[in-house]
FIMAR-471873 format. One record per residue (C-alpha): residue number from 1; y, x negated, z negated. Coordinates in steps of 0.1 Angstrom, whole numbers, plus 5000, padded with zeros to 4 digits. Layout:
N
+-----+------+------+------+
! pos !   py !   px !   pz !
+-----+------+------+------+
! NUM !    Y !    X !    Z !
...
+-----+------+------+------+
END
This chain:
376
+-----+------+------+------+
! pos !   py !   px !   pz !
+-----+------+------+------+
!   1 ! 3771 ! 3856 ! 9328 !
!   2 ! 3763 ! 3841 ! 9296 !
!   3 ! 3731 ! 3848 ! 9277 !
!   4 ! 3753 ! 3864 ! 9247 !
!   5 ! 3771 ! 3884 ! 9271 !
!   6 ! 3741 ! 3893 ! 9281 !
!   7 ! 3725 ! 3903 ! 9249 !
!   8 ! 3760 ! 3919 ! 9235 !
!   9 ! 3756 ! 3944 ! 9268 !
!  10 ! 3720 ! 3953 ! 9261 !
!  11 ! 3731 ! 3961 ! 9222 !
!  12 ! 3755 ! 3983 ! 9237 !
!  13 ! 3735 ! 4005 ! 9261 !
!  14 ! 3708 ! 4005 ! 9233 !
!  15 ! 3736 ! 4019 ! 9208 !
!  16 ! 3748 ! 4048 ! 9235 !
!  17 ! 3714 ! 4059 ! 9240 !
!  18 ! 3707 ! 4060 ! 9199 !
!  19 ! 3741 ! 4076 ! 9197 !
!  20 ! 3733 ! 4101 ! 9223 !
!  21 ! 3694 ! 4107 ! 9216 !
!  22 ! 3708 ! 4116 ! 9176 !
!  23 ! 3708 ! 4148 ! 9161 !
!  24 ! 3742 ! 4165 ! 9164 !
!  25 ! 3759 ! 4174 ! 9128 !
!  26 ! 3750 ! 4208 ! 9113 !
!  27 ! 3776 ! 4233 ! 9121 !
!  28 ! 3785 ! 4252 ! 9090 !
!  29 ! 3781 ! 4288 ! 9091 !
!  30 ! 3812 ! 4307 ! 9100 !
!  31 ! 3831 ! 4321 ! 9068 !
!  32 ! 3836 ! 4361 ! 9074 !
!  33 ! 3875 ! 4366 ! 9087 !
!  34 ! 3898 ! 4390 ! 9092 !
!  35 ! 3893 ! 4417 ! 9118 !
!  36 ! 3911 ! 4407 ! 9148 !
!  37 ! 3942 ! 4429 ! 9156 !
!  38 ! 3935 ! 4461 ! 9171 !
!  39 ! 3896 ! 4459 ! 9162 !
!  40 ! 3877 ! 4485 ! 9156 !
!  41 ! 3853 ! 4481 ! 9124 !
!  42 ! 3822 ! 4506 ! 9132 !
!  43 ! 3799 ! 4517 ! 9101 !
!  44 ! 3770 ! 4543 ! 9095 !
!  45 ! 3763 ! 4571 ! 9081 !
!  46 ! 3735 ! 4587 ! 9074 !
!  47 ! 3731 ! 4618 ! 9053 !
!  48 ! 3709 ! 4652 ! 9052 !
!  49 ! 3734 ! 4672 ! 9076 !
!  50 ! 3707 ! 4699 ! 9082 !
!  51 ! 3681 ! 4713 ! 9068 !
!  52 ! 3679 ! 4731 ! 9029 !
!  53 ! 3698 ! 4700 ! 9015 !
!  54 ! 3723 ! 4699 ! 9039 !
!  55 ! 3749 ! 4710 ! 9017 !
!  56 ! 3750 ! 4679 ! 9004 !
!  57 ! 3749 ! 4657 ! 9033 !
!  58 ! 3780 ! 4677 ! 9048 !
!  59 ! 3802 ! 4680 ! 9016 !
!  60 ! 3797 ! 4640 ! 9015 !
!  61 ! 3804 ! 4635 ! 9054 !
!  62 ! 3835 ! 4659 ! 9045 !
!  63 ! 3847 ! 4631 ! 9022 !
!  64 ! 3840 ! 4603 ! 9042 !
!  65 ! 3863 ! 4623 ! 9070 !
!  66 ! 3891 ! 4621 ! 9046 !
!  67 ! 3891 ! 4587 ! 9032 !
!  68 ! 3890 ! 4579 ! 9072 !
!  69 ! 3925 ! 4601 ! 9076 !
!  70 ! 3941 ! 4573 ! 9050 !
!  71 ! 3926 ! 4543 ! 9059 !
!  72 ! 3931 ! 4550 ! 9095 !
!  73 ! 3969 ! 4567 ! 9088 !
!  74 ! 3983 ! 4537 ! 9108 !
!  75 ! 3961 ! 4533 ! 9134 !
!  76 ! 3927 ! 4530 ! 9137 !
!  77 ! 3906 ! 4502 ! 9122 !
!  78 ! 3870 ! 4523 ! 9111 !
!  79 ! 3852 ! 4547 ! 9127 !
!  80 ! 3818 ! 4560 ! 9116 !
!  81 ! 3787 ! 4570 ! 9134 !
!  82 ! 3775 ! 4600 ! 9114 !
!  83 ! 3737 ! 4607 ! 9117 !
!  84 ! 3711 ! 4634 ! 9104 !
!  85 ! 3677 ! 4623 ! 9083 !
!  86 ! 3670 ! 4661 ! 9075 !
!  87 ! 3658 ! 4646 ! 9039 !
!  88 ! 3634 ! 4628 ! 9059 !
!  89 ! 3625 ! 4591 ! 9053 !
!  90 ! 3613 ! 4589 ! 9088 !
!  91 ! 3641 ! 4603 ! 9107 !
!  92 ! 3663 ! 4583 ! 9080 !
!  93 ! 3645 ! 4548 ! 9096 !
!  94 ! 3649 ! 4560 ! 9130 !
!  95 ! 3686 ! 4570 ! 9120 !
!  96 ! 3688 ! 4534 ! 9109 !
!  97 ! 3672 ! 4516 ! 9139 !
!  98 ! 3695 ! 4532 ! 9159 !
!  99 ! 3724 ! 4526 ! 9142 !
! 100 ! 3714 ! 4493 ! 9133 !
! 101 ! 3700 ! 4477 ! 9171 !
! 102 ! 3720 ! 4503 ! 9190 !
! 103 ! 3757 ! 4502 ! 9175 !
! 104 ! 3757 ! 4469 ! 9158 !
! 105 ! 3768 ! 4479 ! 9124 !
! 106 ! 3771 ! 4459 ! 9098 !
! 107 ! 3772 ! 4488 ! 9068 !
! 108 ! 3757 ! 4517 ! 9070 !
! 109 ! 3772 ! 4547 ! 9040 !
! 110 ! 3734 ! 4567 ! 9030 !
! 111 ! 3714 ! 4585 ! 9018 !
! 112 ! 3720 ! 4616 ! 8994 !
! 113 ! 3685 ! 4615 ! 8986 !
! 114 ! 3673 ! 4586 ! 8963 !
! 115 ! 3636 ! 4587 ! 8983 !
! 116 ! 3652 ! 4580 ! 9013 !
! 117 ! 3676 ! 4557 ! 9003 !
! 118 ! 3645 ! 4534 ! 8987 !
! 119 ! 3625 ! 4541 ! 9018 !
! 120 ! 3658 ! 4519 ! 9039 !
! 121 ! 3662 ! 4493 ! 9012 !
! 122 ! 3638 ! 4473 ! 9022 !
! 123 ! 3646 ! 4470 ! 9062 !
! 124 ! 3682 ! 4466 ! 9054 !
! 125 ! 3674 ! 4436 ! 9030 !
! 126 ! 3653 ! 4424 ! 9061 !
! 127 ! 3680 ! 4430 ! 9085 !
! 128 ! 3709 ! 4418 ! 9060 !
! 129 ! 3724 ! 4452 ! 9068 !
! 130 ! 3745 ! 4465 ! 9034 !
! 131 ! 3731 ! 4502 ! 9026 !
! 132 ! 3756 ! 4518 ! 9003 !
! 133 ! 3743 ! 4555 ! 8987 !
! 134 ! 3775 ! 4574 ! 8972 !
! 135 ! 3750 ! 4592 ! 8951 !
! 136 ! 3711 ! 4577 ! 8953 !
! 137 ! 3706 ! 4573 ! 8914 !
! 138 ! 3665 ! 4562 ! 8907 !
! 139 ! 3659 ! 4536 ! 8884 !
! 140 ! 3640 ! 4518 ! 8909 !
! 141 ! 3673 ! 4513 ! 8933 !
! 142 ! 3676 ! 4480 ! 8909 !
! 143 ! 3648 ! 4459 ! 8927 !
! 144 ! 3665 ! 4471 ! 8962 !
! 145 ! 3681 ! 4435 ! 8964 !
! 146 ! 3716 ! 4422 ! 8972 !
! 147 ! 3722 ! 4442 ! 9001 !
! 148 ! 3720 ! 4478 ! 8984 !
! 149 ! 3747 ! 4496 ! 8964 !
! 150 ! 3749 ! 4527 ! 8946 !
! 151 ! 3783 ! 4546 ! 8943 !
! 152 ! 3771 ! 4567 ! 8912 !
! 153 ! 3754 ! 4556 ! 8879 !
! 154 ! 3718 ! 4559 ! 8876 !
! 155 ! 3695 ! 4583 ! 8859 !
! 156 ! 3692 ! 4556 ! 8835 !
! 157 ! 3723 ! 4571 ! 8823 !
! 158 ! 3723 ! 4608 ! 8831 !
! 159 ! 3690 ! 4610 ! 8808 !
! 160 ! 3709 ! 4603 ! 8780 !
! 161 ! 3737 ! 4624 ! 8787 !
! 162 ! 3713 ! 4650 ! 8785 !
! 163 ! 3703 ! 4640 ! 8756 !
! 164 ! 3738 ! 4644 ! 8737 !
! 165 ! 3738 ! 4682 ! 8755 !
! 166 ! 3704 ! 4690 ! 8735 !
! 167 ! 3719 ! 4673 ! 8700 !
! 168 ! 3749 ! 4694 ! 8710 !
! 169 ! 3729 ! 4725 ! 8712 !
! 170 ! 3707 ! 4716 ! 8684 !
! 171 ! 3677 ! 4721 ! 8706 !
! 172 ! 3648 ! 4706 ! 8686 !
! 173 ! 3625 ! 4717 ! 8709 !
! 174 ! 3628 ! 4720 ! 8746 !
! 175 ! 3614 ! 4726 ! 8780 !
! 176 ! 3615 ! 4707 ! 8815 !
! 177 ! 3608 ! 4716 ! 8847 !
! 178 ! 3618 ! 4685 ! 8875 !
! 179 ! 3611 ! 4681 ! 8910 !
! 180 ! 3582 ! 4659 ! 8913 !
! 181 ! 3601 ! 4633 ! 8937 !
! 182 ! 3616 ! 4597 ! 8924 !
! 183 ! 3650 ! 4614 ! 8917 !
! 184 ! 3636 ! 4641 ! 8896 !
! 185 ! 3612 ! 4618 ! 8879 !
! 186 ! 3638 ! 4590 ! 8870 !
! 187 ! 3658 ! 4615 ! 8854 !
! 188 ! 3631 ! 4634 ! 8835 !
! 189 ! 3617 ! 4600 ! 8823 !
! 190 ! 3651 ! 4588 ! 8810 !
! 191 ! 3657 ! 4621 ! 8792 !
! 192 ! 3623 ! 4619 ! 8776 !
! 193 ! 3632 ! 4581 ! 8765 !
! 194 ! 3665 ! 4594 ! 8750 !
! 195 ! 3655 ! 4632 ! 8737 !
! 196 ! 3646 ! 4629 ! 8694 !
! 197 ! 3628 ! 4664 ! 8697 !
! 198 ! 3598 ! 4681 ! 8708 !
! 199 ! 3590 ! 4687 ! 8742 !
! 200 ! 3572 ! 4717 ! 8749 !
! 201 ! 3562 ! 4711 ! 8785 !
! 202 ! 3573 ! 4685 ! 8814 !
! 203 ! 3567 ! 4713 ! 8847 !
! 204 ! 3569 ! 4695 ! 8880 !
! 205 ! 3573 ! 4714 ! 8911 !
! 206 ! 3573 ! 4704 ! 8948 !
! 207 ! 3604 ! 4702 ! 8975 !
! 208 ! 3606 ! 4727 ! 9001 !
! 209 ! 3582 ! 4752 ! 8981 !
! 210 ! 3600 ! 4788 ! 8980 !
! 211 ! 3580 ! 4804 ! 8952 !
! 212 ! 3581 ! 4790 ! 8918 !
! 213 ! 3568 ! 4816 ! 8899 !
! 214 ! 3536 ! 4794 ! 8888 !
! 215 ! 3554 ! 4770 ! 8873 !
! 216 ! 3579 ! 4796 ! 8860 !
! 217 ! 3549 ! 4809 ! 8840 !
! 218 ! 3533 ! 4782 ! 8827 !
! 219 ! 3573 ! 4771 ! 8808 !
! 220 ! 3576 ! 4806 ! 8799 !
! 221 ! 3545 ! 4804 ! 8781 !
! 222 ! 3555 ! 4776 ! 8759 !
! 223 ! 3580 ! 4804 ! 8746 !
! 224 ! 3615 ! 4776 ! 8751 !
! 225 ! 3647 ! 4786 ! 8744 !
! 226 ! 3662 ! 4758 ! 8769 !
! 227 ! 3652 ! 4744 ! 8798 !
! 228 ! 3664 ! 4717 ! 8812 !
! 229 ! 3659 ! 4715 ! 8851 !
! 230 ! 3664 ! 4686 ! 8878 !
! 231 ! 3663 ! 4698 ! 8911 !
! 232 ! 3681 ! 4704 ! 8944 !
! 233 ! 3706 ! 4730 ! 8953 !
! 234 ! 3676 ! 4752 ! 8975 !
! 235 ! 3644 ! 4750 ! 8953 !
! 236 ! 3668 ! 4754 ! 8920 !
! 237 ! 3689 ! 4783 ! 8927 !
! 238 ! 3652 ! 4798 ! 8934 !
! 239 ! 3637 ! 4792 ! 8903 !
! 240 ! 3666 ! 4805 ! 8882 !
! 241 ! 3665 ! 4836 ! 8902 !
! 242 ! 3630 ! 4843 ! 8900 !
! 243 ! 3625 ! 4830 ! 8863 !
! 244 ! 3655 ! 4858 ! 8856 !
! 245 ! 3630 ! 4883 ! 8874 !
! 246 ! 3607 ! 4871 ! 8854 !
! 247 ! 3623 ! 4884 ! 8819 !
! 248 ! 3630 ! 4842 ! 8812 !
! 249 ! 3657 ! 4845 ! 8791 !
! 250 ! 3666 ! 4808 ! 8784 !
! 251 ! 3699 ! 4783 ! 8782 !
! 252 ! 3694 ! 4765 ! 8815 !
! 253 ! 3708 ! 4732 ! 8817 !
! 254 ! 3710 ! 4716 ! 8852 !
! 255 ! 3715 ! 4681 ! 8862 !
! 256 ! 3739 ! 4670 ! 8890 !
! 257 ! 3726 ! 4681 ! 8917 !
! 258 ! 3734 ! 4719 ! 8908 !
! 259 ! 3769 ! 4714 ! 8897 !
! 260 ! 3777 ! 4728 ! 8929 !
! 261 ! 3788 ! 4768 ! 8941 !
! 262 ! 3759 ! 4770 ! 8959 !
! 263 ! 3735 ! 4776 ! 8937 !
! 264 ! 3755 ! 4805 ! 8923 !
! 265 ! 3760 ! 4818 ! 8958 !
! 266 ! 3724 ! 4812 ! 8961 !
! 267 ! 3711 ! 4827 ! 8926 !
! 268 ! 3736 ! 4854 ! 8921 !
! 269 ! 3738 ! 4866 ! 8889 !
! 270 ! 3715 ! 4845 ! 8871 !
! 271 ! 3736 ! 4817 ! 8874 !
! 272 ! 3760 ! 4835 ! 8849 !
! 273 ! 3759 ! 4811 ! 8815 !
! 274 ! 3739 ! 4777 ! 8833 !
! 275 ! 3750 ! 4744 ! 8817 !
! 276 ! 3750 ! 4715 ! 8839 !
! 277 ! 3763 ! 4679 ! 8844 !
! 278 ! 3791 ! 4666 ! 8868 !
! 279 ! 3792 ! 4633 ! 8875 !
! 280 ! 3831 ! 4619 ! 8872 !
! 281 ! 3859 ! 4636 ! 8861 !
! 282 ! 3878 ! 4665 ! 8874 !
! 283 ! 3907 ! 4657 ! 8847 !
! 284 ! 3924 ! 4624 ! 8865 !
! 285 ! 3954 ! 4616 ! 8883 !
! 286 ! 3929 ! 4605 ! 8912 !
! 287 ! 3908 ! 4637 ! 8911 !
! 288 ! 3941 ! 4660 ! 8914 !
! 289 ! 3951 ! 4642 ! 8940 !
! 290 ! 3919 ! 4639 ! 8960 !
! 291 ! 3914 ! 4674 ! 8953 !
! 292 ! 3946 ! 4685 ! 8971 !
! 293 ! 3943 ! 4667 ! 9002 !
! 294 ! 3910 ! 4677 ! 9004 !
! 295 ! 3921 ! 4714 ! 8997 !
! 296 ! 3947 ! 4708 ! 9025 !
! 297 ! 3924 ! 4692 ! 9050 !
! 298 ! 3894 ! 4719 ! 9050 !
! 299 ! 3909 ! 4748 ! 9029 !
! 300 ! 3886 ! 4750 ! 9002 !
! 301 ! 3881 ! 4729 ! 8970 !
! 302 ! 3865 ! 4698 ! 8968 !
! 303 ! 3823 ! 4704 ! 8975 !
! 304 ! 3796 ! 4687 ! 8954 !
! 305 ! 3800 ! 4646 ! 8957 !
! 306 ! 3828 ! 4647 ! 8983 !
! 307 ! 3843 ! 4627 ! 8957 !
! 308 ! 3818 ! 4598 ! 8959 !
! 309 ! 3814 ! 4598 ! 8995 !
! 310 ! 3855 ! 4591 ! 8994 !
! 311 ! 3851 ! 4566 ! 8972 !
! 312 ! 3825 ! 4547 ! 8993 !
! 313 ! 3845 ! 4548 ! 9024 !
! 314 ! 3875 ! 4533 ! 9010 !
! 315 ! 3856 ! 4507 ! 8990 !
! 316 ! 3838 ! 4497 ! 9023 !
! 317 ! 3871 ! 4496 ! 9035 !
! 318 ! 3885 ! 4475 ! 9014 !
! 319 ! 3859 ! 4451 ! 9014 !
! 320 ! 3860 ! 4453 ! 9055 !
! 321 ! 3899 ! 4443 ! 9053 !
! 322 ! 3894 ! 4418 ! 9027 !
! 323 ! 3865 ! 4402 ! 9046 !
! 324 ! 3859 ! 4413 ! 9077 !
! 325 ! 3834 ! 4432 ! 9098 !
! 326 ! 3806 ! 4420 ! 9091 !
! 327 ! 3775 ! 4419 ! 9064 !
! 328 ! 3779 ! 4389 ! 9048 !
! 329 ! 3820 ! 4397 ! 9039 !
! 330 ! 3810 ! 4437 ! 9034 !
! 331 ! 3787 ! 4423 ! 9008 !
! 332 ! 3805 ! 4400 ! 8988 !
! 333 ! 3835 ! 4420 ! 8990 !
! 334 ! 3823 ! 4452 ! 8974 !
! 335 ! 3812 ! 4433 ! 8942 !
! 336 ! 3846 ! 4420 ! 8942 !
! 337 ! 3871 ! 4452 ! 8957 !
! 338 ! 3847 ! 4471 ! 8929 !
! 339 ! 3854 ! 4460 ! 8897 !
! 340 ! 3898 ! 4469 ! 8899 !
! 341 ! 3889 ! 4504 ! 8919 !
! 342 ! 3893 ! 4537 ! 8907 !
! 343 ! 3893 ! 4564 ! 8927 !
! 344 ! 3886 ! 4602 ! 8924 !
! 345 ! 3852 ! 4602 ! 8911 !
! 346 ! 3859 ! 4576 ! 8886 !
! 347 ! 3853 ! 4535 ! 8878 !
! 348 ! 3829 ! 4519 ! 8906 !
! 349 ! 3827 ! 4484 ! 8889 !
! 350 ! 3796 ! 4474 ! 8904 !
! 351 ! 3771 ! 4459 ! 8881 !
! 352 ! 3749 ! 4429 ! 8889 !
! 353 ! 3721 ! 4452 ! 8910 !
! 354 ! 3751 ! 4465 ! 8925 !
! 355 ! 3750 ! 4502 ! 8910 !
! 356 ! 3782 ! 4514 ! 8895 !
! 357 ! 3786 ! 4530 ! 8859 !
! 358 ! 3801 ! 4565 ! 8854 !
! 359 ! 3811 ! 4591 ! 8827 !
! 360 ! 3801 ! 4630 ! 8831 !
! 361 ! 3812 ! 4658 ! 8825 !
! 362 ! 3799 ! 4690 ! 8808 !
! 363 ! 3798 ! 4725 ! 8830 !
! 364 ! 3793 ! 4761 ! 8827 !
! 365 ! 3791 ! 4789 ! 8849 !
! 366 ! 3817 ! 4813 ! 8839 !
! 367 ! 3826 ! 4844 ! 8858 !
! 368 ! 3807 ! 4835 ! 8886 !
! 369 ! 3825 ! 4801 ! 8885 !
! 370 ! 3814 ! 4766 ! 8872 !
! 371 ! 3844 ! 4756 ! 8847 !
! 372 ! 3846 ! 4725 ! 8823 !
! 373 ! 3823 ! 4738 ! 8791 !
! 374 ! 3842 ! 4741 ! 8759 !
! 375 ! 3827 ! 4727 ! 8732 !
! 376 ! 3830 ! 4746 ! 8700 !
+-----+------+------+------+
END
């Protein structure tokens, strides 16, 4: 054989081995698909379901059940994993470790509680795990990252709203008790931004405490006639029952949270004539008919933020059929699915920290009722 031939052969084996030695091509990252037919997509929930706010946790799991009876009319393609954090940030991370390691999911639908829900954000950023709150409203939800959505405006919004109800009572001068916790001080500190008049007092008080009458006293004192009060269905309904035993004759205004008939199961008579906020609208097509299949489903009206809780579910739904089951496709597609939904509890068009906007209504207690307040 020929020195070239010789040469040409050695060329060869040398290119094989270079070929072979190289660095295969990047594969790209698989784009998020289509659930497979017949696949089950399995999400999380988790959401005070016992305990003194667990009214709240089971009216939302309540609407999560029914948004599952449509988006599962045909056969089922979610089912949820509902777990307990008691209003606890540390059975909340548990709840999520579980949920997270354990049954693979790639959404979870929590908290209530706007502490809790900031105590998760920054694991599921970590773990690229969306976190989407129906209701979780503090300010600070913003810096959560790309992975965390909120279902209902923040108290960036509500204080203002507040705001308009003082103008609208001509309240120049006013009172405010809050629990001292990062949803009662985002909405106390965005009511303070907004409010034009004077504030007699800013009363914190603590979750879980069962006697108020301290802080009761120290408002009273400052001689308000309203108060405006952001607090939880438990601790609230106490303090307008004792304040009333107290000879505290004031216009309470409530936030949310106490738009609910438990605090006037809870608080009796002195309940009679409380304003409050409701988040949404019980006015549109969408509420009336969320509000009859609910009615038909669990015979009784629609409980506090059943609505929002619906609205998550199907909006994780969508974004689940539009992308698939999994993080990355849950992600992008409730930014998009967003911005065209509305559903019962209103418009979720997610903004750019992925916290939707919303509209409130005004509400009074009325024959041992809460009904839309007229305005005069």
């Amino acid at each position: 054989m020929g020195h070239k031939v010789w040469k040409l052969l050695v060329l060869l084996v040398v290119a094989v081995l270079v070929a072979a030695c190289a660095p295969a091509t990047p594969t790209p990252a698989p784009q998020a698909t289509q659930p497979a037919a017949g696949q089950v997509c399995t999400v999380g929930f988790i959401n005070h379901l016992t305990g003194d706010a667990a009214a709240y946790g089971q009216s939302m799991k309540k609407g999560v059940e029914l948004a599952l009876d449509k988006i599962n009319a045909n056969g089922e393609k979610i089912r949820v994993i509902f777990e307990d954090d008691r209003l606890s940030a540390a059975d909340a991370q548990t709840a999520f470790l579980k949920l997270v390691d354990s049954d693979k999911v790639p959404v979870i639908l929590g908290s209530g509680s706007s502490t809790v829900t900031l105590s998760l954000c920054p694991k599921a950023e970590e773990r690229k795990v969306v976190l989407i709150s129906s209701i979780s409203t503090a300010p600070a939800l913003k810096q959560c990252g790309d992975y965390v959505f909120s279902a209902m405006a923040s108290d960036d919004a509500q204080g203002p709203e507040w705001a308009k109800v003082a103008e609208y009572l001509k309240a120049d001068e006013v009172a405010v008790m809050y629990l001292n916790n990062d949803y009662g001080i985002g909405v106390k500190d965005a009511f303070l931004a907004s409010y034009k008049g004077k504030v007699l007092i800013a009363q914190p008080f603590e979750l879980g405490a069962k006697d108020f009458r301290t802080e009761i006293l120290k408002v009273k004192a400052t001689n308000p006639k309203v108060v405006f009060i952001v607090d939880h269905v438990a601790e609230g309904s106490i303090v307008i029952k004792q304040a009333a035993e107290l000879g505290m004759n004031v216009q309470w205004v409530t936030d949310v949270s106490m738009v609910a008939k438990e605090v006037i199961d809870l608080a009796g008579a002195a309940a009679e004539g409380i304003m409050g906020l409701r988040a949404g609208s019980t006015q549109t097509p969408e509420y009336k008919e969320f509000e009859a299949a609910f009615q038909k489903k669990f015979n009784e009206p629609p409980t506090i933020w059943a609505d929002f809780s619906y609205d998550t579910m199907m909006l994780v739904a969508m974004a689940i059929d539009k992308y698939g089951c999994n993080s990355e496709g849950i992600q992008k597609g409730l930014m998009e699915v967003s911005q065209s939904y509305v559903g019962p509890s209103g418009p979720k068009a997610f903004n750019e920290y992925g916290i939707s906007q919303g509209v409130y209504e005004w509400m009074v207690v009325k024959d041992g009722k809460w009904v839309l307040y007229e305005k005069k």
